[in-house]
N, CA, C and O atoms as a Tripos MOL2 file, in Angstrom:
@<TRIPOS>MOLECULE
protein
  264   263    66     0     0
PROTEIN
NO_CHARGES

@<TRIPOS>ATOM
      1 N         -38.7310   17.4430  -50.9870 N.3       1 UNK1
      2 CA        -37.4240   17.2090  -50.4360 C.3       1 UNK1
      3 C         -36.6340   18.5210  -50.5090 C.2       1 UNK1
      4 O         -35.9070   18.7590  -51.4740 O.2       1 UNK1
      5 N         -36.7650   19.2910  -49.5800 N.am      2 UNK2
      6 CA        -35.6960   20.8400  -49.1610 C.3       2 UNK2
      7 C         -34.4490   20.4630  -49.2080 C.2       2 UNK2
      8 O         -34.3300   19.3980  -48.6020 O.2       2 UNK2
      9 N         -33.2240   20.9250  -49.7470 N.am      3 UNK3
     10 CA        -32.0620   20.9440  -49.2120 C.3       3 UNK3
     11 C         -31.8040   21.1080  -47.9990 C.2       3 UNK3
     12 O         -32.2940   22.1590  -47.5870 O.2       3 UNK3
     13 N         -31.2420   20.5260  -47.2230 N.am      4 UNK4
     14 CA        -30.8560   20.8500  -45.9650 C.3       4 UNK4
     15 C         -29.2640   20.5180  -46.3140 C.2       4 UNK4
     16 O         -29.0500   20.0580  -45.1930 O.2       4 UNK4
     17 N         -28.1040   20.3990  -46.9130 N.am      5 UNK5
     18 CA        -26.8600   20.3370  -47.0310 C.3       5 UNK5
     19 C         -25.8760   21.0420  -47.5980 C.2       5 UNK5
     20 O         -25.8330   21.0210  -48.8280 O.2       5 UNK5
     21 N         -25.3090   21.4800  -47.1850 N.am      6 UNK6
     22 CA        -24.8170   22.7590  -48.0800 C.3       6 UNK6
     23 C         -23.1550   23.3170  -47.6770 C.2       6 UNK6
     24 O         -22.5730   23.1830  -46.6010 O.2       6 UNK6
     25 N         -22.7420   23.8620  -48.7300 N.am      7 UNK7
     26 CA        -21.4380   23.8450  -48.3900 C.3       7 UNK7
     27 C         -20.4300   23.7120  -47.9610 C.2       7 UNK7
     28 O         -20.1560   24.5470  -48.8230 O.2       7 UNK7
     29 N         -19.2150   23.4310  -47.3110 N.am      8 UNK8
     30 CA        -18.3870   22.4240  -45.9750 C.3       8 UNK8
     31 C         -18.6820   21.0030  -46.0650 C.2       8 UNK8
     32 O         -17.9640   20.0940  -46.4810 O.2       8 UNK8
     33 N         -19.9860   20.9680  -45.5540 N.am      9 UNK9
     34 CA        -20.6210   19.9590  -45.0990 C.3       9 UNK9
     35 C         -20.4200   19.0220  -46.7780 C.2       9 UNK9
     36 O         -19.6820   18.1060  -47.1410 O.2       9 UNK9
     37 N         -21.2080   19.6170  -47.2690 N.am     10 UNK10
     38 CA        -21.3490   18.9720  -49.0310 C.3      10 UNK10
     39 C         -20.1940   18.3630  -49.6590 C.2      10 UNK10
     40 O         -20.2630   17.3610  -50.3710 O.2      10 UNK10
     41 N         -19.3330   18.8710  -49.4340 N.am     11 UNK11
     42 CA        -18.0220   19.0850  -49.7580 C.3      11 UNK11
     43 C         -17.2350   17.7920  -49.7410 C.2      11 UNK11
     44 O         -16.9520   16.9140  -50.5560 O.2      11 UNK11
     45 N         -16.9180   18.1420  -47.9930 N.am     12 UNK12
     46 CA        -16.8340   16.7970  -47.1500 C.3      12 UNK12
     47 C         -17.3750   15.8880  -47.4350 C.2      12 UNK12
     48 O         -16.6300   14.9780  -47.7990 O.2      12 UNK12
     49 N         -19.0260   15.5520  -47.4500 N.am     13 UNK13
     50 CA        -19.6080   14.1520  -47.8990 C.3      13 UNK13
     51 C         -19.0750   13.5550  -49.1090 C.2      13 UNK13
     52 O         -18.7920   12.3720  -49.2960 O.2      13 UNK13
     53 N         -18.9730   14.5740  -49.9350 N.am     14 UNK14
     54 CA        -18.1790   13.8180  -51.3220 C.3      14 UNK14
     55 C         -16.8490   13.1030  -51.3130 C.2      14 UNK14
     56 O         -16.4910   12.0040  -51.7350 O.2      14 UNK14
     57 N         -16.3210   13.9560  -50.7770 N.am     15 UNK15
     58 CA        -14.6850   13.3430  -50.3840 C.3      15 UNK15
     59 C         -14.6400   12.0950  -50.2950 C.2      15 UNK15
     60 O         -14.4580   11.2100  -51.1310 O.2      15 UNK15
     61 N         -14.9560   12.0920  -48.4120 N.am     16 UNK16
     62 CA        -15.3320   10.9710  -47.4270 C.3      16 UNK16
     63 C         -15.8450   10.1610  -48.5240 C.2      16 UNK16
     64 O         -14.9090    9.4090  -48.7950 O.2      16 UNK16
     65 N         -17.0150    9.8480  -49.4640 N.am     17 UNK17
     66 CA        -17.6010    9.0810  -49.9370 C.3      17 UNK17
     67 C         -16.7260    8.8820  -51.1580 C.2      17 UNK17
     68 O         -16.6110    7.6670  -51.3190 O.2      17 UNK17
     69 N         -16.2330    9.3760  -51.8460 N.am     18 UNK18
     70 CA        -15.5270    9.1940  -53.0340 C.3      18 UNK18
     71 C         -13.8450    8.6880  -52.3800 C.2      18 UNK18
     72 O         -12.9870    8.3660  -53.2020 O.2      18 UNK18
     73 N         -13.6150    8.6730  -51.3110 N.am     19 UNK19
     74 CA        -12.8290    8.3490  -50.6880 C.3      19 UNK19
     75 C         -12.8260    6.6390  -50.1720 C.2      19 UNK19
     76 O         -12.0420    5.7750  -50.5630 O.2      19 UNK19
     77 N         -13.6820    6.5160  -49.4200 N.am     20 UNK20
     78 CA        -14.1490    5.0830  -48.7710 C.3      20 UNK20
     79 C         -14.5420    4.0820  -50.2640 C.2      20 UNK20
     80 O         -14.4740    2.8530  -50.2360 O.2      20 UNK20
     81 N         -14.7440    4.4740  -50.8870 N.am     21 UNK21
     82 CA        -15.2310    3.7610  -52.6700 C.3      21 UNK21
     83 C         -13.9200    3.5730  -53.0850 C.2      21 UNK21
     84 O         -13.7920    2.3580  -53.2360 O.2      21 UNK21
     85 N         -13.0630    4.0370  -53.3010 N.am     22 UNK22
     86 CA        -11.6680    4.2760  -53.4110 C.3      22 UNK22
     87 C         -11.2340    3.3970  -53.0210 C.2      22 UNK22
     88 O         -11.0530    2.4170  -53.7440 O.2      22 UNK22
     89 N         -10.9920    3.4100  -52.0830 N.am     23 UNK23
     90 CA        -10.0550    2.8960  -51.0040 C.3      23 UNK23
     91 C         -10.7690    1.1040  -51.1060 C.2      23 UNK23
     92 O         -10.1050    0.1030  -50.8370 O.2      23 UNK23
     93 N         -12.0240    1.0950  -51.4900 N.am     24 UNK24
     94 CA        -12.5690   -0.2470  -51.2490 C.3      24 UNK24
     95 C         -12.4140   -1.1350  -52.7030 C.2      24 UNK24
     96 O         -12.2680   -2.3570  -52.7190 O.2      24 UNK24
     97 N         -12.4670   -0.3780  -53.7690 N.am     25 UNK25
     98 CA        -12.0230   -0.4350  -54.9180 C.3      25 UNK25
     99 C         -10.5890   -0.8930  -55.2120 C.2      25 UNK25
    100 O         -10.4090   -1.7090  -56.1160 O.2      25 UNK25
    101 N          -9.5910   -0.4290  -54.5240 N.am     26 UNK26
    102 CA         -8.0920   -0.5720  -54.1820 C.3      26 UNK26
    103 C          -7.4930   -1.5500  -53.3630 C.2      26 UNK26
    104 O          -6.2900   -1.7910  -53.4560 O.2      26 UNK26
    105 N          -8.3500   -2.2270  -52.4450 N.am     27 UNK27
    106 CA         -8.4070   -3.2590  -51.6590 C.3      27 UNK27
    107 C          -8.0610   -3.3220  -50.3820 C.2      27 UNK27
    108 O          -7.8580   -4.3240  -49.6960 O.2      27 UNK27
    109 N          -7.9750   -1.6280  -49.9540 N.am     28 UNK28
    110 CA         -7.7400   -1.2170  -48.4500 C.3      28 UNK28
    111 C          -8.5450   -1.3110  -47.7600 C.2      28 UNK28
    112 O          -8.0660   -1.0930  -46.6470 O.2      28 UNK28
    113 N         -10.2300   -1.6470  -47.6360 N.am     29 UNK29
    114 CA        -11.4020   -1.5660  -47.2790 C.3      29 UNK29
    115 C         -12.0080   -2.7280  -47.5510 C.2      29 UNK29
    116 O         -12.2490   -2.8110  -48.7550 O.2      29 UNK29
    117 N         -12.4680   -3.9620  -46.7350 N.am     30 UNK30
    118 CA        -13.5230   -4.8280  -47.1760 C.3      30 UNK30
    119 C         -14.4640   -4.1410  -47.6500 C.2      30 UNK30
    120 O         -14.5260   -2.9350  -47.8870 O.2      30 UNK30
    121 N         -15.4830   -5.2760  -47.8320 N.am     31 UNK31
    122 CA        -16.9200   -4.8600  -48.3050 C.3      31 UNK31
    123 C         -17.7990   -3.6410  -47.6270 C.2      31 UNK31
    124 O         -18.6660   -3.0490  -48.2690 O.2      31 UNK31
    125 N         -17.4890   -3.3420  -46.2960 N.am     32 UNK32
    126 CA        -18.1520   -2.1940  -45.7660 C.3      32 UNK32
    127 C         -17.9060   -1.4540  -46.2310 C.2      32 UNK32
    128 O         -18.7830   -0.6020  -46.0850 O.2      32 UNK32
    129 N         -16.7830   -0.9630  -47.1030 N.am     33 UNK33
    130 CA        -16.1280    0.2970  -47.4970 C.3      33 UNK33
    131 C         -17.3220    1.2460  -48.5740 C.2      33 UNK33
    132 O         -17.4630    2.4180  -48.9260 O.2      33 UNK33
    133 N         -18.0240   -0.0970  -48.8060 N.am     34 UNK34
    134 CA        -19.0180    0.9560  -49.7950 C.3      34 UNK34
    135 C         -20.5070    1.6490  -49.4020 C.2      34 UNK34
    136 O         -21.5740    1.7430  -50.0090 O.2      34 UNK34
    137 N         -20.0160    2.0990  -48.0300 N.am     35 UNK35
    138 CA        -20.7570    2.5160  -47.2960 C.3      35 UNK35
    139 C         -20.5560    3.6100  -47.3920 C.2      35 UNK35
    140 O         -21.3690    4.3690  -46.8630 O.2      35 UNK35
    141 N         -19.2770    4.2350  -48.1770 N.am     36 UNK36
    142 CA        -19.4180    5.5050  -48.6540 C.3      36 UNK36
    143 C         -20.2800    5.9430  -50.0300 C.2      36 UNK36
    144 O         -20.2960    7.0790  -50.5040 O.2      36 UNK36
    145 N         -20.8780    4.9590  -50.4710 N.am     37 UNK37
    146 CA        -21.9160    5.6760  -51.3980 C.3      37 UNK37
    147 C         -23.5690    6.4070  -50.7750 C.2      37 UNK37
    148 O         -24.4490    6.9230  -51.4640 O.2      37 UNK37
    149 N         -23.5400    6.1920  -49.1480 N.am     38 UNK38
    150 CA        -24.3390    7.4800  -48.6950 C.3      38 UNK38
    151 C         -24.1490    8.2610  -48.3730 C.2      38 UNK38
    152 O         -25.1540    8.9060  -48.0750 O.2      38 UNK38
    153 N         -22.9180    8.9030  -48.1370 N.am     39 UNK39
    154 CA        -21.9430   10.4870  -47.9990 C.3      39 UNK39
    155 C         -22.3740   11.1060  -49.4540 C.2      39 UNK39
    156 O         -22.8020   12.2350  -49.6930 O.2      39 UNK39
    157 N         -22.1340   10.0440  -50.3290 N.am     40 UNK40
    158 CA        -21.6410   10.7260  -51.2530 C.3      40 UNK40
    159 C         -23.3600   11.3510  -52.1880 C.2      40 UNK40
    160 O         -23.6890   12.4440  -52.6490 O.2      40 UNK40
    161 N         -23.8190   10.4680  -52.1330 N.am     41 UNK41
    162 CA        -25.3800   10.2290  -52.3740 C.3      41 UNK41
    163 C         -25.7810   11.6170  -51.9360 C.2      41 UNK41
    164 O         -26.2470   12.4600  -52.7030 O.2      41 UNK41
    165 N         -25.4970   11.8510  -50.2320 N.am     42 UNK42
    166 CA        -26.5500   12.7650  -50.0260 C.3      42 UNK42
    167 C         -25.5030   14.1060  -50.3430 C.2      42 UNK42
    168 O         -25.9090   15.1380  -50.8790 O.2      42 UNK42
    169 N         -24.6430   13.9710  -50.0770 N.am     43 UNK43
    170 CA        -23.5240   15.3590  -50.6010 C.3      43 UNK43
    171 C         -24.1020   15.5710  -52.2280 C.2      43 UNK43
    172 O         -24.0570   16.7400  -52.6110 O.2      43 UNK43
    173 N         -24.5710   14.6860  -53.0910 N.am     44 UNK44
    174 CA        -24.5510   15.3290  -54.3730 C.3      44 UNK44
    175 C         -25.9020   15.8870  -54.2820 C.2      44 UNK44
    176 O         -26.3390   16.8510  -54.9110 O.2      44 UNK44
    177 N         -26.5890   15.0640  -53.3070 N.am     45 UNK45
    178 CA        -28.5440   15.3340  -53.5440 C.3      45 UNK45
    179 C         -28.5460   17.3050  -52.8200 C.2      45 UNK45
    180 O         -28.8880   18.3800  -53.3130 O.2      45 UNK45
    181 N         -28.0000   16.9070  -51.5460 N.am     46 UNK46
    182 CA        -27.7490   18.1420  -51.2420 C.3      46 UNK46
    183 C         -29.3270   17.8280  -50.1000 C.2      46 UNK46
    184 O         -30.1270   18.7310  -49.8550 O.2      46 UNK46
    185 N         -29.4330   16.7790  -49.7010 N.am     47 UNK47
    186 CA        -30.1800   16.9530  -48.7960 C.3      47 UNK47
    187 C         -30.0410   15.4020  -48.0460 C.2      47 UNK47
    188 O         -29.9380   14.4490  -48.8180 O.2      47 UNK47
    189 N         -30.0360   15.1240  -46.5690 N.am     48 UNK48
    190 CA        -29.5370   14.2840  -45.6960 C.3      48 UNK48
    191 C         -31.1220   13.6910  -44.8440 C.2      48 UNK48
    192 O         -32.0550   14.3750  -44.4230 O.2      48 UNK48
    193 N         -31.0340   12.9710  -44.8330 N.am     49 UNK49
    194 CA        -32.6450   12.3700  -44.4410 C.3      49 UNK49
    195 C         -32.2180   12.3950  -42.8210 C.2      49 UNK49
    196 O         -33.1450   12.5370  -42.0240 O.2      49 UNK49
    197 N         -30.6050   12.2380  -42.2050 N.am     50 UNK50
    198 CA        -30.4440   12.2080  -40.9420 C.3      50 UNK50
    199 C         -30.8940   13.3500  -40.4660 C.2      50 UNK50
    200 O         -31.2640   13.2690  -39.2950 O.2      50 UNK50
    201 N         -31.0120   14.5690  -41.0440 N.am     51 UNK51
    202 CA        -30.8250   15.7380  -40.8010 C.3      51 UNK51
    203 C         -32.4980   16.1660  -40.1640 C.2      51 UNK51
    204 O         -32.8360   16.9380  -39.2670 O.2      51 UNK51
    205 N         -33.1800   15.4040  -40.9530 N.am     52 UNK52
    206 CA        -34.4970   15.7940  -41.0720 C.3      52 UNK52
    207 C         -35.3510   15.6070  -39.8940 C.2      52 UNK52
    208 O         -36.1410   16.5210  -39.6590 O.2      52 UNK52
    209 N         -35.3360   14.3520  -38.9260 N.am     53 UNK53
    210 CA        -36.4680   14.5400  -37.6160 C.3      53 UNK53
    211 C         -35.3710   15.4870  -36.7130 C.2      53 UNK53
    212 O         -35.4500   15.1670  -35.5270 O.2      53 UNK53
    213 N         -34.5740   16.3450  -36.9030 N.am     54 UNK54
    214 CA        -33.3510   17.0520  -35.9910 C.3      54 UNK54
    215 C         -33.5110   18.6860  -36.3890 C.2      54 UNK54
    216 O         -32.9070   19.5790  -35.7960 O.2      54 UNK54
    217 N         -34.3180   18.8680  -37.3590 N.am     55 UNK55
    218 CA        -34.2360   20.0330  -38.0790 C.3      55 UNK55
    219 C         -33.1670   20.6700  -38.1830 C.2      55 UNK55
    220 O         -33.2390   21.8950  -38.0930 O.2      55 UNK55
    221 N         -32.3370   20.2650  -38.3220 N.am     56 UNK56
    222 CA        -31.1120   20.8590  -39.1010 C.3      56 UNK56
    223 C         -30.3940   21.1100  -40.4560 C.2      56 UNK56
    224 O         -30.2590   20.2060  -41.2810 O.2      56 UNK56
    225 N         -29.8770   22.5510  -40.6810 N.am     57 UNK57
    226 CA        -29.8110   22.5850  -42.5120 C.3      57 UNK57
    227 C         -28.7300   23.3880  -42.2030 C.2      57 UNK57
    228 O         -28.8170   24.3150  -41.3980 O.2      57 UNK57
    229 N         -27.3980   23.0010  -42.9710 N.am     58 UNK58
    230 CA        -26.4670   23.5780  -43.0130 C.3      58 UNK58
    231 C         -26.3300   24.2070  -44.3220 C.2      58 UNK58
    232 O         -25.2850   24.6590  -44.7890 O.2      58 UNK58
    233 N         -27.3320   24.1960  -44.8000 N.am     59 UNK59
    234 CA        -27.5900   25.0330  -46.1940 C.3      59 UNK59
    235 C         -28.2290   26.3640  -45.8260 C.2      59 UNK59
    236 O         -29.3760   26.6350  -45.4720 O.2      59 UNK59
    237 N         -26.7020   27.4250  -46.0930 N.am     60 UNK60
    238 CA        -27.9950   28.9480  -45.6920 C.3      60 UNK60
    239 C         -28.4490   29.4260  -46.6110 C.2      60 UNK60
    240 O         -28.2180   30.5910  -46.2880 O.2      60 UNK60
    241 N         -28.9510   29.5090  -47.5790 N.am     61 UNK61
    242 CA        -29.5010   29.4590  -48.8890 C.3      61 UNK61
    243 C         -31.3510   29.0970  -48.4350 C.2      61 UNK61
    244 O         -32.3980   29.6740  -48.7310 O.2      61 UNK61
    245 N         -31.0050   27.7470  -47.5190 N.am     62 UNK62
    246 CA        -32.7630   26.8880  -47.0800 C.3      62 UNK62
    247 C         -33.0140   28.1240  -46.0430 C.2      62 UNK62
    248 O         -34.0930   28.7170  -46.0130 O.2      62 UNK62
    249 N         -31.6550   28.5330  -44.9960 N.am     63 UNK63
    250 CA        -32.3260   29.1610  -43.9870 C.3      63 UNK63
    251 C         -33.1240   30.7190  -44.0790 C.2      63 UNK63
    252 O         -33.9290   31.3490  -43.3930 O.2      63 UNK63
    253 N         -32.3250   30.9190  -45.4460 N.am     64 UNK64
    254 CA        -33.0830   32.2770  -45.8280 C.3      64 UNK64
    255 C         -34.2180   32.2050  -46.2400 C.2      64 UNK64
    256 O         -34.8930   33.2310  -46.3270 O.2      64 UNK64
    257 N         -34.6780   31.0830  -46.5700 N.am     65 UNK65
    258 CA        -36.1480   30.9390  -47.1190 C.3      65 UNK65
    259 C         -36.1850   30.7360  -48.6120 C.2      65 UNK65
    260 O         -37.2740   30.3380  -49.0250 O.2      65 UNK65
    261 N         -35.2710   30.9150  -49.4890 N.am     66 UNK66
    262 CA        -34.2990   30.7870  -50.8910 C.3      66 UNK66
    263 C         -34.5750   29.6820  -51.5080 C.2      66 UNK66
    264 O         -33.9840   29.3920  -52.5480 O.2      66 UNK66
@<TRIPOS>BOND
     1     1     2 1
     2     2     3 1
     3     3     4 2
     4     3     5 am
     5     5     6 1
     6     6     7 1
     7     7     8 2
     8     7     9 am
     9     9    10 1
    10    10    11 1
    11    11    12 2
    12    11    13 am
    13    13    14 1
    14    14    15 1
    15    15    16 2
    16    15    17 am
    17    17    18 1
    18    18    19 1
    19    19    20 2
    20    19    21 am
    21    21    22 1
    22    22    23 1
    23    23    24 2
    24    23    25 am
    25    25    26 1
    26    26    27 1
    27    27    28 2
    28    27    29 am
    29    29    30 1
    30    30    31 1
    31    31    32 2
    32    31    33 am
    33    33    34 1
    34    34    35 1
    35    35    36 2
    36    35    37 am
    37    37    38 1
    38    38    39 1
    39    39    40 2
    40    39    41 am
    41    41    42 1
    42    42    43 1
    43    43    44 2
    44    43    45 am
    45    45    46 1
    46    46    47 1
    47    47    48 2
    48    47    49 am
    49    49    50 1
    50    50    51 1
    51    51    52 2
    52    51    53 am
    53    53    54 1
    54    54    55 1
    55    55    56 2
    56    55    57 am
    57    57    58 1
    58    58    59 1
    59    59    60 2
    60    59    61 am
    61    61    62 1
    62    62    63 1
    63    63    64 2
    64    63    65 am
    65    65    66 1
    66    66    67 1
    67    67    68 2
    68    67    69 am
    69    69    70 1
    70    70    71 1
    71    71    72 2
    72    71    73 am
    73    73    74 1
    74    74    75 1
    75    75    76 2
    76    75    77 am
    77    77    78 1
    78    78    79 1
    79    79    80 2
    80    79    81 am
    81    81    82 1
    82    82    83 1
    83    83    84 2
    84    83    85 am
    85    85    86 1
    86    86    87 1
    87    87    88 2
    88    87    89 am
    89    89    90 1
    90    90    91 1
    91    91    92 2
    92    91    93 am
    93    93    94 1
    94    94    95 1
    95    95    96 2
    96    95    97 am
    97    97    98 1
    98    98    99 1
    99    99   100 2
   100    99   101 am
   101   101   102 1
   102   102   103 1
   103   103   104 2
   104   103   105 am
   105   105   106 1
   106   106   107 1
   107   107   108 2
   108   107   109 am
   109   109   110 1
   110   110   111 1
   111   111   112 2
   112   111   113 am
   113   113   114 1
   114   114   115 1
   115   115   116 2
   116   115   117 am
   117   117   118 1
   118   118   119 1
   119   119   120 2
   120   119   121 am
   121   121   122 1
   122   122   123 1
   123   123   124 2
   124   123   125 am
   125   125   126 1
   126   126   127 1
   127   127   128 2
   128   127   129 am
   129   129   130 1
   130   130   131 1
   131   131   132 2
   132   131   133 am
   133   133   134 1
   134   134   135 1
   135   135   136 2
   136   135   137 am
   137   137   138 1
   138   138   139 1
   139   139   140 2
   140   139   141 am
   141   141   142 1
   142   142   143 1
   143   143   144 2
   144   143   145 am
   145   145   146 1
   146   146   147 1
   147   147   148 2
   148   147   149 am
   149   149   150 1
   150   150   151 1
   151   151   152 2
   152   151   153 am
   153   153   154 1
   154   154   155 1
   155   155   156 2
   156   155   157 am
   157   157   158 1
   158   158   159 1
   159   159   160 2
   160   159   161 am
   161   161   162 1
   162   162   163 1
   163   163   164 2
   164   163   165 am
   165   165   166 1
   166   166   167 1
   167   167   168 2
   168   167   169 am
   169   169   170 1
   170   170   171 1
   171   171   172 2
   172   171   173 am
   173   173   174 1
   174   174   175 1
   175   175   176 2
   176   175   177 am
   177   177   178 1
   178   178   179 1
   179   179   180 2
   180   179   181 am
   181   181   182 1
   182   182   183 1
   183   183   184 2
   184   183   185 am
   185   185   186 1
   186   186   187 1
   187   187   188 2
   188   187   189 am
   189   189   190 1
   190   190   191 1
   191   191   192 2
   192   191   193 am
   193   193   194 1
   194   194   195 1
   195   195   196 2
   196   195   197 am
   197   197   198 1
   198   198   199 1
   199   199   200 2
   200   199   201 am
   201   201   202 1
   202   202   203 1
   203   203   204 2
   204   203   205 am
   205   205   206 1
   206   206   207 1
   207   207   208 2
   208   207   209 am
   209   209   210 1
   210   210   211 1
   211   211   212 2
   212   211   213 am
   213   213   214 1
   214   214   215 1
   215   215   216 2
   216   215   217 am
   217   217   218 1
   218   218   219 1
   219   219   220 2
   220   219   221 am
   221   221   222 1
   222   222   223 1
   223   223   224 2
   224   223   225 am
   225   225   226 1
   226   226   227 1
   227   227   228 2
   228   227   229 am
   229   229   230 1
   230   230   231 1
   231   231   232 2
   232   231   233 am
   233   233   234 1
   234   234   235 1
   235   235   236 2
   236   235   237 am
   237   237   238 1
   238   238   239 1
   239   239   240 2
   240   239   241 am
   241   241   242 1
   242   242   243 1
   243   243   244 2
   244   243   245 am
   245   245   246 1
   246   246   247 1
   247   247   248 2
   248   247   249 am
   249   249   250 1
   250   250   251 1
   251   251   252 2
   252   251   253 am
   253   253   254 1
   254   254   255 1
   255   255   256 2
   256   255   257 am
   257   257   258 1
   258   258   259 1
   259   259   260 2
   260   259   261 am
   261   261   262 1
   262   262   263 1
   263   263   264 2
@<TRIPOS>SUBSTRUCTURE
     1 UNK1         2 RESIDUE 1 A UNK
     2 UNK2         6 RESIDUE 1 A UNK
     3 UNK3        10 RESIDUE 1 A UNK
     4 UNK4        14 RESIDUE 1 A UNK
     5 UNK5        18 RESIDUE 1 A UNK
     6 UNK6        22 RESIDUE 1 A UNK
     7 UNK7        26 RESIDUE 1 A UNK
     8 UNK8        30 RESIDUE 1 A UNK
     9 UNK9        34 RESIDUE 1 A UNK
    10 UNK10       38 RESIDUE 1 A UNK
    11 UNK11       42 RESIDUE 1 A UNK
    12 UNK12       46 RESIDUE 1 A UNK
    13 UNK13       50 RESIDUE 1 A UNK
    14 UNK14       54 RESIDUE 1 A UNK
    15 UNK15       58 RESIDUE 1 A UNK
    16 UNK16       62 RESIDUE 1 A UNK
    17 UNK17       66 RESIDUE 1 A UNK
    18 UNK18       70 RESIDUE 1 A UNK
    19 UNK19       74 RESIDUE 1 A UNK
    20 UNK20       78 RESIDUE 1 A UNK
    21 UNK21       82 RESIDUE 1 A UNK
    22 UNK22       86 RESIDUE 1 A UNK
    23 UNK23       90 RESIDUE 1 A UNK
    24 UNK24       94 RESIDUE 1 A UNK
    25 UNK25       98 RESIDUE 1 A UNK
    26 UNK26      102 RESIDUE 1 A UNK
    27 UNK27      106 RESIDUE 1 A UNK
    28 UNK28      110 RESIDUE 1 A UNK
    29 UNK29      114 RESIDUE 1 A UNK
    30 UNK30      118 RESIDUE 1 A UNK
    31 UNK31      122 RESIDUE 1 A UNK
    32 UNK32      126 RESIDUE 1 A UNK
    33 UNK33      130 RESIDUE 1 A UNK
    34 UNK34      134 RESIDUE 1 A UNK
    35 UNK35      138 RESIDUE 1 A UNK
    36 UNK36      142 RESIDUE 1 A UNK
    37 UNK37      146 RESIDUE 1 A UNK
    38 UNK38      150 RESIDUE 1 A UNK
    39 UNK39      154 RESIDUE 1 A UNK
    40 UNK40      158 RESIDUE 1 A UNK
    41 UNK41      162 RESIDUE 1 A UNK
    42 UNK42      166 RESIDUE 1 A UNK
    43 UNK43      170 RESIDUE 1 A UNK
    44 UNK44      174 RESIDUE 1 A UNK
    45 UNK45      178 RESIDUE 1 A UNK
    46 UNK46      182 RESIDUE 1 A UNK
    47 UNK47      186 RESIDUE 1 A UNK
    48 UNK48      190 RESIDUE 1 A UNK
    49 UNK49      194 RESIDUE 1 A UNK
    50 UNK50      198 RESIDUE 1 A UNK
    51 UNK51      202 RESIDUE 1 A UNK
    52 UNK52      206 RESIDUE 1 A UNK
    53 UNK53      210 RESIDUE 1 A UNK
    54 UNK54      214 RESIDUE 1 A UNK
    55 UNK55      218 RESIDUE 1 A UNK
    56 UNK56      222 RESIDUE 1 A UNK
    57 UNK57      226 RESIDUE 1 A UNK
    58 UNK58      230 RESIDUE 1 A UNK
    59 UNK59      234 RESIDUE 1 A UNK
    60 UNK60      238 RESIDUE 1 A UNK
    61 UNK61      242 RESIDUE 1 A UNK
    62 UNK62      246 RESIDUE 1 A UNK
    63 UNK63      250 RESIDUE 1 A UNK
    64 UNK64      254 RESIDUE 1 A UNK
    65 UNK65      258 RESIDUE 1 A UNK
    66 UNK66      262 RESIDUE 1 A UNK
């Protein structure tokens, strides 16, 4: 499993995900709301399974070969 997620991007997923948990926790969000625990999941893993049949890595760290 390569990183493909990386900085901005990483960042953001946490938010968004620590955000939507929040908010669903607080009672602004039905039950979907905890659909932010896969932002947040892959923001901490640092690698996105969407990313993967697309070959895309916003991690330049992966693109250097690193």
């Amino acid at each position: 499993m390569t990183k493909n997620v990386g900085g901005i991007d990483k960042i953001l997923r946490i938010v968004v995900g620590l955000a939507l948990i929040g908010a669903t926790l607080a009672g602004y969000l039905p039950v979907w709301g905890w659909i932010g625990v896969v932002p947040l999941a892959t923001g901490i893993l640092g690698w996105c399974p969407a990313y993967v049949p697309f070959g895309l890595k916003t991690c330049k760290t992966c693109e250097a070969g690193k």
